[in-house]
TIRONU-665430 format. One record per residue (C-alpha): x, z negated, y negated; residue number from 0. Coordinates in Angstrom, 3 decimals. Each point is the difference from the previous one (the first is absolute). Layout:
<sites>
<site><x>X</x><z>Z</z><y>Y</y><loti>NUM</loti></site>
...
</sites>
This chain:
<sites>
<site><x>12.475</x><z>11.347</z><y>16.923</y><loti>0</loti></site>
<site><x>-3.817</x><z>0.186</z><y>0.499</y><loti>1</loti></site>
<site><x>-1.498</x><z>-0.655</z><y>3.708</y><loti>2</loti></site>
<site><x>-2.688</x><z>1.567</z><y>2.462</y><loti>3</loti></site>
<site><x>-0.359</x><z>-3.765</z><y>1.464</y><loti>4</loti></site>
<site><x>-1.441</x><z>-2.860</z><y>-1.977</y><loti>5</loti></site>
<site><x>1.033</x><z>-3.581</z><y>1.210</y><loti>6</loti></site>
<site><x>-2.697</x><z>-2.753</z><y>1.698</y><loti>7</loti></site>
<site><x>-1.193</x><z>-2.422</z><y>-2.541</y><loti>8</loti></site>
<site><x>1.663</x><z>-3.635</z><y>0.563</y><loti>9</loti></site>
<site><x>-2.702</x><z>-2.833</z><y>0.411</y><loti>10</loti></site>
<site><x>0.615</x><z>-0.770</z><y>-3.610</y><loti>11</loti></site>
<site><x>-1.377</x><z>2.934</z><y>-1.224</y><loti>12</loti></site>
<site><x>-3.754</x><z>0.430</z><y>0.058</y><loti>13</loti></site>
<site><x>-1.738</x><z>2.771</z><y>-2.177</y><loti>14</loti></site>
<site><x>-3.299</x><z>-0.403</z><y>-1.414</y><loti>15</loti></site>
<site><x>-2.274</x><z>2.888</z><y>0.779</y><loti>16</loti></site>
<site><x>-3.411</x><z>-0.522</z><y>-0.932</y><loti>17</loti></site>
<site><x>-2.091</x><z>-0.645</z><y>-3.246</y><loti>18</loti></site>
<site><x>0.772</x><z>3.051</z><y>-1.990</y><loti>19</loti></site>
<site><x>-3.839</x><z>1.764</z><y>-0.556</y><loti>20</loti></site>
<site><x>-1.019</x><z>-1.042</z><y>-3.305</y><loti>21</loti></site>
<site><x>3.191</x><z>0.187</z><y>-1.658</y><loti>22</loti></site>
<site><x>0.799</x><z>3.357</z><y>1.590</y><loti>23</loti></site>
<site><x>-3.454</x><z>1.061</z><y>-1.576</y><loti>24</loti></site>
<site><x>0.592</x><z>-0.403</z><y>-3.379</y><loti>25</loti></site>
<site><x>3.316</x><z>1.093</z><y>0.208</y><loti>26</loti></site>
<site><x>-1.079</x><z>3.814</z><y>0.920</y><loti>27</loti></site>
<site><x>-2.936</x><z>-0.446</z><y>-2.003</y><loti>28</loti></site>
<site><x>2.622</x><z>-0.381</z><y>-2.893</y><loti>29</loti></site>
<site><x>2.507</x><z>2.897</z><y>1.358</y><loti>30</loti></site>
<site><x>2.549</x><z>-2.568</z><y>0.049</y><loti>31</loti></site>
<site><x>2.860</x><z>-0.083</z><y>2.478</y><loti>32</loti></site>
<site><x>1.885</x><z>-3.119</z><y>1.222</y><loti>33</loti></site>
<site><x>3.677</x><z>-1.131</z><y>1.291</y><loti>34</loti></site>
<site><x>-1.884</x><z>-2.265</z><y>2.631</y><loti>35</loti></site>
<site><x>-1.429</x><z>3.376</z><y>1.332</y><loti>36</loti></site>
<site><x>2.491</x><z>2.505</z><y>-0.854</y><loti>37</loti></site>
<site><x>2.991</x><z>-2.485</z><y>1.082</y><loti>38</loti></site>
<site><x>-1.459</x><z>-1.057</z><y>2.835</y><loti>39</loti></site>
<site><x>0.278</x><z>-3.855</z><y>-0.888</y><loti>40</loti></site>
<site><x>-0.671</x><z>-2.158</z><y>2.703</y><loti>41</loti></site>
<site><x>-1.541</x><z>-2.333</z><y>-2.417</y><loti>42</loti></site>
<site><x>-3.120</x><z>2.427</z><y>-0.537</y><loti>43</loti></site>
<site><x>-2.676</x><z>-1.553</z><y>1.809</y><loti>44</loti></site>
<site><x>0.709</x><z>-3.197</z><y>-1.310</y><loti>45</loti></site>
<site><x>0.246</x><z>0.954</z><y>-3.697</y><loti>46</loti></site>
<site><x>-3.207</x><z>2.527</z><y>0.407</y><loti>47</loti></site>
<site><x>-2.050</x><z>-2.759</z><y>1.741</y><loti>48</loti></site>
<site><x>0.610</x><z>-2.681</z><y>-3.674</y><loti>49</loti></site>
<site><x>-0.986</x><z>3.356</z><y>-2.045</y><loti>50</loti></site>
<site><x>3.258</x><z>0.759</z><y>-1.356</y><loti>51</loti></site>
<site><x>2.464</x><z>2.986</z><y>0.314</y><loti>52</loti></site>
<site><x>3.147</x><z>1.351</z><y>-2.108</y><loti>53</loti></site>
<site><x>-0.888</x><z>3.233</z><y>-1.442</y><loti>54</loti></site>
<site><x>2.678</x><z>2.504</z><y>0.282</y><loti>55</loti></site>
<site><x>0.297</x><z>2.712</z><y>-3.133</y><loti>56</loti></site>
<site><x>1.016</x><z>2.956</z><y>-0.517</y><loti>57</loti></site>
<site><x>-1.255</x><z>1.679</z><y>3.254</y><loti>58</loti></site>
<site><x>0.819</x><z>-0.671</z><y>3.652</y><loti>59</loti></site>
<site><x>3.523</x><z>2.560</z><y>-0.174</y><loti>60</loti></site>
<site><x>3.421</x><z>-1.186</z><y>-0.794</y><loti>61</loti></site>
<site><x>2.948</x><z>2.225</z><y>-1.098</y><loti>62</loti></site>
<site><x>1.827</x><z>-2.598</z><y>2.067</y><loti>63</loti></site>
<site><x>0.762</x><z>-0.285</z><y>3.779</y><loti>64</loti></site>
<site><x>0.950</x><z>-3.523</z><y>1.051</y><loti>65</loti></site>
<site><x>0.306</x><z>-0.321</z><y>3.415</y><loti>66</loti></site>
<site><x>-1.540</x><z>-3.410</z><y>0.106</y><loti>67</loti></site>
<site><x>-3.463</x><z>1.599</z><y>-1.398</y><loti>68</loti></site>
<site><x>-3.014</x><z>1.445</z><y>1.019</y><loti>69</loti></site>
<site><x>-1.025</x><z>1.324</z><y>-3.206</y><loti>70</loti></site>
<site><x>-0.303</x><z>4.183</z><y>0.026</y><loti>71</loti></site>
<site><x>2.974</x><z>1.372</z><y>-1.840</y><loti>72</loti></site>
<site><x>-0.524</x><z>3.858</z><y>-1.543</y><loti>73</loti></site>
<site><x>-0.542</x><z>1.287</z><y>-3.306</y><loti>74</loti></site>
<site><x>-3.007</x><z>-2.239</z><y>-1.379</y><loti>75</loti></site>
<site><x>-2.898</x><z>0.880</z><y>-2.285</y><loti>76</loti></site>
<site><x>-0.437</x><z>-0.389</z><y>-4.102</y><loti>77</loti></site>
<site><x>-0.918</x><z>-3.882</z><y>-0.915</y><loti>78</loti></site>
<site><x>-3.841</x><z>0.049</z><y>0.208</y><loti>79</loti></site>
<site><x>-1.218</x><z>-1.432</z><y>-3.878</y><loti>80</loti></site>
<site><x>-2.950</x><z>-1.774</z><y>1.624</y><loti>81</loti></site>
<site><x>1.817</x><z>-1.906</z><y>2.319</y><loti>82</loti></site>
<site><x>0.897</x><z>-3.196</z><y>-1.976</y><loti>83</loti></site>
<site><x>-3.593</x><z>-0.242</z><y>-1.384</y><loti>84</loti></site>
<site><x>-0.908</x><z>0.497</z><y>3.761</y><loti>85</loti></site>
<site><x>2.645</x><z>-2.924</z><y>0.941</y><loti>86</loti></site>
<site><x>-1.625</x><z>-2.203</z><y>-2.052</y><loti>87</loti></site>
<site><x>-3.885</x><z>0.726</z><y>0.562</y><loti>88</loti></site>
<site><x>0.858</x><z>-1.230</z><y>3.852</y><loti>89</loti></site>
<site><x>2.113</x><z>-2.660</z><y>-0.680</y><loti>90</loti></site>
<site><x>-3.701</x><z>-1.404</z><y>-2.085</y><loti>91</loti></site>
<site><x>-1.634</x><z>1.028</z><y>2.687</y><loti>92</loti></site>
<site><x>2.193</x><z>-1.774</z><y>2.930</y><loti>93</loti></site>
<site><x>-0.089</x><z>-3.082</z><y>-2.464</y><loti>94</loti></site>
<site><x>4.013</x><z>0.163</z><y>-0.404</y><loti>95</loti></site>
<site><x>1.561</x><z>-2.290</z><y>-2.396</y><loti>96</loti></site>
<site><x>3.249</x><z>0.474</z><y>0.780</y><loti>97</loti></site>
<site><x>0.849</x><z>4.178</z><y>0.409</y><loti>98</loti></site>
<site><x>3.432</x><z>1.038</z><y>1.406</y><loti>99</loti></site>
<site><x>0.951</x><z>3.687</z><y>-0.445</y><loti>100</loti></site>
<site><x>1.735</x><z>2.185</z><y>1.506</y><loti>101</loti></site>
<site><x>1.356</x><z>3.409</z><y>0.529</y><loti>102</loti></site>
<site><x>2.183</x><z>2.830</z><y>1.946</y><loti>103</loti></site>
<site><x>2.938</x><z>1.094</z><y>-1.840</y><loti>104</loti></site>
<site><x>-0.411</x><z>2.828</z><y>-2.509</y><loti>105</loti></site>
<site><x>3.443</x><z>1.086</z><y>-0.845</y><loti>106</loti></site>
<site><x>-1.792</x><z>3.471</z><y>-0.724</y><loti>107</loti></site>
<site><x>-1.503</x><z>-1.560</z><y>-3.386</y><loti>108</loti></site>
<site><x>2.027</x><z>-0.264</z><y>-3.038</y><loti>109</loti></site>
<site><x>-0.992</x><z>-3.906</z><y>-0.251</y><loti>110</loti></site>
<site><x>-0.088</x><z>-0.786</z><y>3.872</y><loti>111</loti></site>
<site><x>-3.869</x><z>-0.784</z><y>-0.979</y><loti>112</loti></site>
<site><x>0.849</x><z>-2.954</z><y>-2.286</y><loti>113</loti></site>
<site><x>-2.844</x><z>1.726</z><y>-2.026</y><loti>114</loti></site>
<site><x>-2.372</x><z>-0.422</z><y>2.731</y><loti>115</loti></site>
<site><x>0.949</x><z>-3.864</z><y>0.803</y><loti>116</loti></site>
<site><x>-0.611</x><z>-0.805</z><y>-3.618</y><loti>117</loti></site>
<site><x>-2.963</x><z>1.884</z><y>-0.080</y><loti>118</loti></site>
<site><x>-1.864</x><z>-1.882</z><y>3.503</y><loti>119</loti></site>
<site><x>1.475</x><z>-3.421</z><y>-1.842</y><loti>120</loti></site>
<site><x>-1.806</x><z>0.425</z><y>-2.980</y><loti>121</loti></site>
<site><x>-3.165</x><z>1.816</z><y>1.594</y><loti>122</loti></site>
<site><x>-0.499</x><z>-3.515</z><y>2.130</y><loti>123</loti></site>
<site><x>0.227</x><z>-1.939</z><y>-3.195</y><loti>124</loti></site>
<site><x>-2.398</x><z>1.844</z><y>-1.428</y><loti>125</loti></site>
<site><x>-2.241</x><z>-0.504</z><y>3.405</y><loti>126</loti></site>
<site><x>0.382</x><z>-3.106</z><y>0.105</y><loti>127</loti></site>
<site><x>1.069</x><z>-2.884</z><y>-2.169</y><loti>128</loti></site>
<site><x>2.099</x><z>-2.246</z><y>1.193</y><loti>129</loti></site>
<site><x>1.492</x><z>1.799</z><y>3.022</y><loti>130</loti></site>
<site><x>3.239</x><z>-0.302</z><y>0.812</y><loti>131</loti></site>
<site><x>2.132</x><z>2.914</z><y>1.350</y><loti>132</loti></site>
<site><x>3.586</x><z>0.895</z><y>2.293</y><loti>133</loti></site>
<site><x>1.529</x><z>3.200</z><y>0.161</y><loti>134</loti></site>
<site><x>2.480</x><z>0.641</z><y>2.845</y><loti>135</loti></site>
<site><x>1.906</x><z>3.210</z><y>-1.546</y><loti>136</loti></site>
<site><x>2.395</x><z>2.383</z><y>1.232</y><loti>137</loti></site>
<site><x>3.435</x><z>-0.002</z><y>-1.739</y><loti>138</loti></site>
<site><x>-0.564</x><z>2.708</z><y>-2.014</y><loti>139</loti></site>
<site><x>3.288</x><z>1.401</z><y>0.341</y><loti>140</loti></site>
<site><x>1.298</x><z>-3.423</z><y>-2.463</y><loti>141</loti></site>
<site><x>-1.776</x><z>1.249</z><y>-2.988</y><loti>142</loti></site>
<site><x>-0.472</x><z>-2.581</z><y>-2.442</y><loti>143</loti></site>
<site><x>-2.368</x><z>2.018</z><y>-2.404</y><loti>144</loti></site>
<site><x>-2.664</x><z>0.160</z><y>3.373</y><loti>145</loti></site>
<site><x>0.613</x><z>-3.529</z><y>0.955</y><loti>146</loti></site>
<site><x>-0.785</x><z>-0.706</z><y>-3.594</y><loti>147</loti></site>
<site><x>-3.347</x><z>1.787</z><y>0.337</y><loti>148</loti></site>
<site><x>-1.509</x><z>-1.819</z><y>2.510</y><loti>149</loti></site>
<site><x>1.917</x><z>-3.425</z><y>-1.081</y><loti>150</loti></site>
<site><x>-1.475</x><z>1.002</z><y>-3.490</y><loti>151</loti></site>
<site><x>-3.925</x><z>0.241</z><y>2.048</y><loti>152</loti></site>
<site><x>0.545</x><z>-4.454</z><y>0.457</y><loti>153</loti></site>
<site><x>-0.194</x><z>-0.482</z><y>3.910</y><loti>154</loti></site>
<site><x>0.171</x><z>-3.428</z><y>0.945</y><loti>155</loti></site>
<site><x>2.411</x><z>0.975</z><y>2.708</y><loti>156</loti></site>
<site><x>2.667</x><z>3.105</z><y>0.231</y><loti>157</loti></site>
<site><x>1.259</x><z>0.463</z><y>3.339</y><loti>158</loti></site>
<site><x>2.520</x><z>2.364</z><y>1.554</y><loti>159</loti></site>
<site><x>0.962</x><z>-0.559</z><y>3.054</y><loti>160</loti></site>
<site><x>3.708</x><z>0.486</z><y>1.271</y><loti>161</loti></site>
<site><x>-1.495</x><z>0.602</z><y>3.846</y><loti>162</loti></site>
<site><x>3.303</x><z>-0.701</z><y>1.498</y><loti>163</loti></site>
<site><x>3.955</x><z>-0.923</z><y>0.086</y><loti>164</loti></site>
<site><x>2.242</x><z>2.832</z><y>-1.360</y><loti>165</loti></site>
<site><x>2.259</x><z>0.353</z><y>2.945</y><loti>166</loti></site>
<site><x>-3.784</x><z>1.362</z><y>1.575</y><loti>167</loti></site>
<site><x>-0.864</x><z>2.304</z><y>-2.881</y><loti>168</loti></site>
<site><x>1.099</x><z>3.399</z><y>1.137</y><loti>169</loti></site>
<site><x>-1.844</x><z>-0.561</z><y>3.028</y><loti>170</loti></site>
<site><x>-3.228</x><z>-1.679</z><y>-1.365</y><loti>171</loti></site>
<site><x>-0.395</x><z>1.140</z><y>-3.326</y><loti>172</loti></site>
<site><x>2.480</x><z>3.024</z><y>-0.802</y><loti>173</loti></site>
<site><x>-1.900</x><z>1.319</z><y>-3.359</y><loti>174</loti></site>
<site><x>0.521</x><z>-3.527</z><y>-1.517</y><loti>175</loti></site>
<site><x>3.102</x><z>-1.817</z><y>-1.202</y><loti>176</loti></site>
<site><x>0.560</x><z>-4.105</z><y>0.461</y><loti>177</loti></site>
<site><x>1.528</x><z>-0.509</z><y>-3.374</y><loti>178</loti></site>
<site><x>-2.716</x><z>2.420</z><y>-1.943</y><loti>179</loti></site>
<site><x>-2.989</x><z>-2.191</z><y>1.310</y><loti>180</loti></site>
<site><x>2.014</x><z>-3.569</z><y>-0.985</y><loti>181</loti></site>
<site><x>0.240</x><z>1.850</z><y>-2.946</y><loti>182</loti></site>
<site><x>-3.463</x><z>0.440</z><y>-0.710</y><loti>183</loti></site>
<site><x>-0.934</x><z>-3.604</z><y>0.542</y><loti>184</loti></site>
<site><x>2.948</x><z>-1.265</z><y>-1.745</y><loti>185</loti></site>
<site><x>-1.528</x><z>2.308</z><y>-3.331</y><loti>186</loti></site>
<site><x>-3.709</x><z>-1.042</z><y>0.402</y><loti>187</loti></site>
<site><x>1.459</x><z>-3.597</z><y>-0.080</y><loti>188</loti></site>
<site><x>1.698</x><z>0.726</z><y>-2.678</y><loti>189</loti></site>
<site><x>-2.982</x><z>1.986</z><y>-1.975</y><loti>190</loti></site>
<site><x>-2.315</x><z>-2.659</z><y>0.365</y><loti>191</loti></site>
<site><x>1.296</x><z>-3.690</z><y>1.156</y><loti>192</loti></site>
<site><x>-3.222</x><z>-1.322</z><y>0.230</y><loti>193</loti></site>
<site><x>-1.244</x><z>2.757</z><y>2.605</y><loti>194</loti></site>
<site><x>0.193</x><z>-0.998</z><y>3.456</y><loti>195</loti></site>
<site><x>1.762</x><z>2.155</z><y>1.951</y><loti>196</loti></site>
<site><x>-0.057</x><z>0.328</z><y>3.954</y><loti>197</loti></site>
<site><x>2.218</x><z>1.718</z><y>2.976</y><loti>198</loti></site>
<site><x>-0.043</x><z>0.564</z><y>3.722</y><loti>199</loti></site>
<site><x>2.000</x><z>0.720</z><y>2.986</y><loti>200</loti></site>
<site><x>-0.846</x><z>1.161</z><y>3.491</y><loti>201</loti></site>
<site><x>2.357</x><z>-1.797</z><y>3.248</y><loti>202</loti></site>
<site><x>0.561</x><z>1.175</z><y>3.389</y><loti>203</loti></site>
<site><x>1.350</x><z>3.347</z><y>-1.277</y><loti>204</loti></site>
<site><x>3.345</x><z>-0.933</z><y>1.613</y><loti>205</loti></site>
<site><x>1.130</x><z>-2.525</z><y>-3.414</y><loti>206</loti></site>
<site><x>1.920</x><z>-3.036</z><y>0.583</y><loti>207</loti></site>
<site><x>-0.703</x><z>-3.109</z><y>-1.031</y><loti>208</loti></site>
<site><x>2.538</x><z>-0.569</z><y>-2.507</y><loti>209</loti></site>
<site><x>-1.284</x><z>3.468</z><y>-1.851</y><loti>210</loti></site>
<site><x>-3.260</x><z>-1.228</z><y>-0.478</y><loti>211</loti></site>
<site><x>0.982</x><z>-3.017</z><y>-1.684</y><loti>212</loti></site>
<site><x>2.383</x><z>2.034</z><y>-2.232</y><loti>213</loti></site>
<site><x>-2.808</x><z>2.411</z><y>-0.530</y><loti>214</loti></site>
<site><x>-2.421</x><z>-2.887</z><y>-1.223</y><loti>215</loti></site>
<site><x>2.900</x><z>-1.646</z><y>-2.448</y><loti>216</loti></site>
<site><x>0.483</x><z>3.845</z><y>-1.076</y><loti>217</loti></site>
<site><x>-3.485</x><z>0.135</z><y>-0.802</y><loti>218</loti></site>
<site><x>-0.036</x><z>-3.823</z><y>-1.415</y><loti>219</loti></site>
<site><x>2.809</x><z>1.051</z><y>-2.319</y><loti>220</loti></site>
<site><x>-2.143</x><z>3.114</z><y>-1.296</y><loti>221</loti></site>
<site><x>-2.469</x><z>-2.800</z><y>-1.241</y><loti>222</loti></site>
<site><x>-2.893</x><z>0.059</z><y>2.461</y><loti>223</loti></site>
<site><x>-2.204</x><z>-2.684</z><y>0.200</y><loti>224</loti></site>
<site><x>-1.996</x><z>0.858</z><y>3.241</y><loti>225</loti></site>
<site><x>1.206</x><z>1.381</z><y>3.455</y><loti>226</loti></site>
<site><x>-1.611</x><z>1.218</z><y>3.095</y><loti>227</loti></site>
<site><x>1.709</x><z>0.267</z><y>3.465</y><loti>228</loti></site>
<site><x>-1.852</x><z>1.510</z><y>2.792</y><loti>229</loti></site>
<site><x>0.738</x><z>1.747</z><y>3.552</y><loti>230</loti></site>
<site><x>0.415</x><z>3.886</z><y>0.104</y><loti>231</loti></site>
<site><x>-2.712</x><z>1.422</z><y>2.597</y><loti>232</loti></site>
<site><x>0.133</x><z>3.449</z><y>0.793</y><loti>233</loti></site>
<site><x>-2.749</x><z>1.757</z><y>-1.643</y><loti>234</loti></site>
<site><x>-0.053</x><z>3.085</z><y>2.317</y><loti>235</loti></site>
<site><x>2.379</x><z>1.956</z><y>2.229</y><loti>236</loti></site>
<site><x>1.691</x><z>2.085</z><y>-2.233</y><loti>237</loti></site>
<site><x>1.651</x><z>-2.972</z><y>-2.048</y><loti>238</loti></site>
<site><x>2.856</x><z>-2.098</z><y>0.331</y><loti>239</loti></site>
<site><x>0.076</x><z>-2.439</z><y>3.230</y><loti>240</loti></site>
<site><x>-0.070</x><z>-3.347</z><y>-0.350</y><loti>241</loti></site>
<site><x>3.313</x><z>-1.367</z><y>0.904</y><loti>242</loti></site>
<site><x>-1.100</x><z>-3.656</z><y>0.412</y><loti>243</loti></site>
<site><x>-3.109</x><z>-2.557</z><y>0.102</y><loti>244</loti></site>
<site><x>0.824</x><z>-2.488</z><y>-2.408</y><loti>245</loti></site>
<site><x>-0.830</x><z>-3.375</z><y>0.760</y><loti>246</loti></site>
<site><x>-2.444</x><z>-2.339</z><y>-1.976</y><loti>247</loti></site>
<site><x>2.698</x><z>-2.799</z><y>-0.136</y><loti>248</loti></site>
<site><x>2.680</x><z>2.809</z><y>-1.326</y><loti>249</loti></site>
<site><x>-3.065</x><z>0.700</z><y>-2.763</y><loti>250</loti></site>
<site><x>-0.249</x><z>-3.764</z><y>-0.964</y><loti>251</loti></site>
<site><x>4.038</x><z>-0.206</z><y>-0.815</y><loti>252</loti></site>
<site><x>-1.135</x><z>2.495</z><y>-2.089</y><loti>253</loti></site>
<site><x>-2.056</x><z>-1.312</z><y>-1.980</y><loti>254</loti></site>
<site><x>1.255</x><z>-3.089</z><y>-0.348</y><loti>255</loti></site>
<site><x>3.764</x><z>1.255</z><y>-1.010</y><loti>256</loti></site>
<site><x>-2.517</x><z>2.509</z><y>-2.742</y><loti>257</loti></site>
<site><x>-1.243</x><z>-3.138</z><y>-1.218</y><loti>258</loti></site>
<site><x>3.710</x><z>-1.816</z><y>-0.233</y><loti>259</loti></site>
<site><x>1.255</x><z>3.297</z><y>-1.968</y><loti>260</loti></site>
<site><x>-3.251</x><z>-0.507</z><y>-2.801</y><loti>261</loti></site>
<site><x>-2.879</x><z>2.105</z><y>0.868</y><loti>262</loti></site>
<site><x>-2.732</x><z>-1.123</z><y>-1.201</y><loti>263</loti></site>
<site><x>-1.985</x><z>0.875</z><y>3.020</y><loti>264</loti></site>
<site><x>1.335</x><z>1.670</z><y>3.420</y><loti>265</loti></site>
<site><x>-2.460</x><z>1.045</z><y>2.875</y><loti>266</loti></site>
<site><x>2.134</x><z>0.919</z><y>3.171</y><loti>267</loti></site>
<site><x>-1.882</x><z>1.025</z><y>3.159</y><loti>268</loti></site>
<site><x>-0.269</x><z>2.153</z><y>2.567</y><loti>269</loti></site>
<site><x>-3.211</x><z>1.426</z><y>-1.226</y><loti>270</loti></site>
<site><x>1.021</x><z>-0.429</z><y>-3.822</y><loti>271</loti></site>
<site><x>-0.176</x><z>3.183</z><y>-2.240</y><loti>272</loti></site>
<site><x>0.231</x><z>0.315</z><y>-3.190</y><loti>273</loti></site>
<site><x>-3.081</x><z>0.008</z><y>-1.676</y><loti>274</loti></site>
<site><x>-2.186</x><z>-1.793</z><y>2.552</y><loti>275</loti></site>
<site><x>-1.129</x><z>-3.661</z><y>-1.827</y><loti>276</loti></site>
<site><x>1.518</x><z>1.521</z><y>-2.839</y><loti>277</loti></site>
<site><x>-2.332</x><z>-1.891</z><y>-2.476</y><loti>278</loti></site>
<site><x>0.351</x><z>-3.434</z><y>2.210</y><loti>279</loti></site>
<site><x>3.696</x><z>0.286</z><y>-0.392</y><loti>280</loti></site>
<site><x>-0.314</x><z>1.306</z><y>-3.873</y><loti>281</loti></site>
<site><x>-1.758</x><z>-3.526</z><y>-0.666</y><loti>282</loti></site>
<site><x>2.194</x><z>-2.063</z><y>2.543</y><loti>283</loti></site>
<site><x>2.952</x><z>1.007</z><y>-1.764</y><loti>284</loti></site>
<site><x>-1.149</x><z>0.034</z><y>-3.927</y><loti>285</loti></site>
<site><x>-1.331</x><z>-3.524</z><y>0.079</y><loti>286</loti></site>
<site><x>-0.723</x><z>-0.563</z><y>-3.789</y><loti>287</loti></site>
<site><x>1.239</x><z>3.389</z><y>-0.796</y><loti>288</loti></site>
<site><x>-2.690</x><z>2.169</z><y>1.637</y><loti>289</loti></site>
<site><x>-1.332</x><z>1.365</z><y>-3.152</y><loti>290</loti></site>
<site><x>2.808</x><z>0.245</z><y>-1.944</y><loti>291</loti></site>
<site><x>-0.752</x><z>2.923</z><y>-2.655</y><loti>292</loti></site>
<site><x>2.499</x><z>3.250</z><y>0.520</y><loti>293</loti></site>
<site><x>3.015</x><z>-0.583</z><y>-2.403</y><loti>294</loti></site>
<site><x>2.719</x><z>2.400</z><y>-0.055</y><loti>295</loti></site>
<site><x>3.779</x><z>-0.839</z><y>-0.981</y><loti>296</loti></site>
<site><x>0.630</x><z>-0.895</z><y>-3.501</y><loti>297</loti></site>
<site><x>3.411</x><z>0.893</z><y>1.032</y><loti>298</loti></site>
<site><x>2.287</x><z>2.947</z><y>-1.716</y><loti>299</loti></site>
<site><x>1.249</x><z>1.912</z><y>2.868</y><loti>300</loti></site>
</sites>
């Protein structure tokens, strides 16, 4: 059900607003768009103001219409060839060492994009040495040869993120399936041990408590090592209401129950989403591990 009314803010919630010049700068220089921008991310201001963004790929058009997004959904345009050589000549210039990726869902391409991942991954490398990358995919429809492709490109991180409980899909995200995206985590664990792999959820769509902690051992189960848990906010007034403000306390149980089922790291906030701190939480939750080279199975299936 989307709304004409967005709900008041609770004293908990403050949104950063300012800072955003320089980064904004070389972003358009580049031609590069961003899910802080194109999301509406209430974290924007204070991830432009520290000089660091997550670049979105593979144009600013989804083929997919989730109601909790503010992302343009219509037929999108041919993957620009430049773009990851664009990616990475602003991440140098920003002074990123740690580069999360993104990108709207492509179910119009034969690989999702998984080319186009693998592609930016390896056109940072090649930027810079040393640089450590996340990609936050789509599902791409559960195929394992395009998860391979970008597993293939050595991310430090893979993340998918499940977005919600499945009771809530058909309202919140209709064009995806629960058990396809535990799926894909549960293969890129699988694919490469090693990798680090990441999910997030959005509360106060109208979830109960018990479904989010059945969602997180879900996601536990599929072998993730990270796990984000932040407040859904409205992004404009064609998208789903928000059915309730969660509280901060509500957020800590969170984490600390995340941390009690084996994550190796769990930010839970109001304001959490799931790439901001990315590369803080990357080095939290590695410890010793943080450079681990990119090792796939050795196993026969």
């Amino acid at each position: 059900m989307r709304s004409n009314v967005i709900m008041r803010h609770p004293e908990w919630i403050k949104v950063t607003l300012t800072g955003t010049h320089e980064t904004k700068k070389v972003l358009r220089h580049h031609g590069l768009t961003t899910v802080c921008e194109e999301a509406r991310c209430p974290n924007k201001g204070a991830c432009f103001s520290r000089k660091t963004a997550t670049f979105m790929i593979l144009g600013d058009r989804c083929t997919r219409n989730c109601s909790f997004c503010a992302v343009k959904s219509s037929a999108p345009f041919p993957p620009d060839p430049g773009e990851p050589q664009r990616v990475a000549d602003a991440a140098q210039e920003l002074g990123l060492t740690f580069v999360v990726i993104t990108s709207v869902t492509r179910d119009d391409l034969p690989d999702g994009g998984a080319g186009h991942f693998a592609k930016t991954i390896q056109a940072l490398r090649q930027k810079s040495e040393g640089i450590k990358t996340e990609v936050l995919t789509p599902d791409f429809q559960g195929d394992q040869v395009a998860l391979k492709t970008v597993l293939d490109a050595c991310p430090h991180v893979f993340n998918h993120n499940v977005e919600t409980v499945p009771r809530l899909y058909g309202a919140v995200r209709s064009m995806a399936d629960y058990a396809t995206s535990l799926k894909v985590l549960t293969m890129a664990k699988d694919l490469y041990p090693l990798m680090k792999t990441k999910s997030g959820i959005m509360v106060g769509l109208g979830e109960h408590e018990d479904e989010v902690l059945s969602v997180m051992q879900d996601v536990r189960n599929a072998g993730c090592d990270f796990l984000t848990i932040g407040q859904y906010l409205q992004p404009g007034r064609g998208n789903i209401p928000v059915a309730e403000y969660i509280h901060p306390e509500v957020f800590e149980r969170y984490r600390q129950r995340g941390l009690e089922m084996g994550f190796r790291a769990v930010v839970s906030s109001p304001l959490t989403r799931s790439s901001m701190n990315a590369g803080e939480m990357f080095e939290t939750g590695s410890g010793d591990c943080a450079d681990t080279p990119c090792h796939p199975s050795t196993g026969s299936g």
